[in-house]
N, C-alpha and C positions, 0 to 999 in steps of 0.2 A: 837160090841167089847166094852168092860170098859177099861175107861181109867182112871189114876191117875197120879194127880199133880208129876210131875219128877224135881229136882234141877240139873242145869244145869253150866255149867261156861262159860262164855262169853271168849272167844279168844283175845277180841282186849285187855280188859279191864281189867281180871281175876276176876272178880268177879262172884258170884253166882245168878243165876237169876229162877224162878219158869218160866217150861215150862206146863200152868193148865191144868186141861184135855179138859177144854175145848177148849184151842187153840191145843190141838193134835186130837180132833174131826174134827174141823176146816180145818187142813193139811189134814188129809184122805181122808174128804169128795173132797177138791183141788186136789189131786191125788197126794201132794208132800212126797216125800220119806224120806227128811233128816231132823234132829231138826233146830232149828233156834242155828246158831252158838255166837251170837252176845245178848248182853243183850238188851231190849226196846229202853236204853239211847243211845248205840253204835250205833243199828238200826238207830236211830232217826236221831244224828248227822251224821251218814254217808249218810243218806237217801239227808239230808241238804248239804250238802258237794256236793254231785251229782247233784244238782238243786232241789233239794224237789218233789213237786208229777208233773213233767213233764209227760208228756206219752213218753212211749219207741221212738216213731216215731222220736221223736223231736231229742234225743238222736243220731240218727242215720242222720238224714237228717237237725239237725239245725233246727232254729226256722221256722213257719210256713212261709210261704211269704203273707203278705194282700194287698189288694188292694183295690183303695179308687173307689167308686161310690154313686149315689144320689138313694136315697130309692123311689121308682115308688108308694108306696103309700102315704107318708108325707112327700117327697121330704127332707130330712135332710140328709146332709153328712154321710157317714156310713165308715166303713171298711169290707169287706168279704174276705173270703179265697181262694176264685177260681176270676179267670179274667174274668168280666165281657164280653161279647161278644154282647150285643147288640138285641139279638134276645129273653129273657127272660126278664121280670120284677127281678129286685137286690131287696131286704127288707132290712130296719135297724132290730135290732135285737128284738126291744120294738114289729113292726109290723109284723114281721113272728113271734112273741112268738104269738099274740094279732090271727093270721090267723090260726094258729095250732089250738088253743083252739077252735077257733069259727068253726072248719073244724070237729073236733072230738066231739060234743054235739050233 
């Protein structure tokens, strides 16, 4: 399908905003159906207003819950996301980054 740059008006704001074709390729290829209602700036600030780029999760359930344990390979205080139970090795994050790579070469 061709697409072309469409002028548009932002609802919160009234002003005019260019929807280019290339972000209407963009929506298609995403499956979304409706234009963007809202200009970049509105986006943005409302985006900010809502806590900026949280994940939806967070939104719905509050902030993650962490918990504090000692990293089984360089022993430094850490925080992780899940309750530690005792029966697994915890990582900080420098050493499960440092495990992944050396696991995947």
């Amino acid at each position: 399908m061709f697409y072309q740059d469409k002028t548009l008006t932002c609802k919160e704001c009234g002003r005019e905003f260019i929807f280019t074709a290339g972000q209407q390729e963009f929506f298609a290829e995403k499956g979304f159906t409706n234009e963007p209602s809202r200009c970049p700036d509105c986006r943005a600030a409302r985006k900010a207003r809502q806590g900026g780029g949280q994940r939806r999760s967070d939104f719905r359930f509050g902030p993650r819950q962490m918990y504090k344990a000692i990293c089984s390979q360089c022993g430094s205080m850490t925080e992780v996301p899940f309750e530690p139970r005792g029966d697994r090795p915890v990582y900080c994050r420098d050493c499960y980054s440092s495990m992944r790579v050396r696991n995947y070469r």
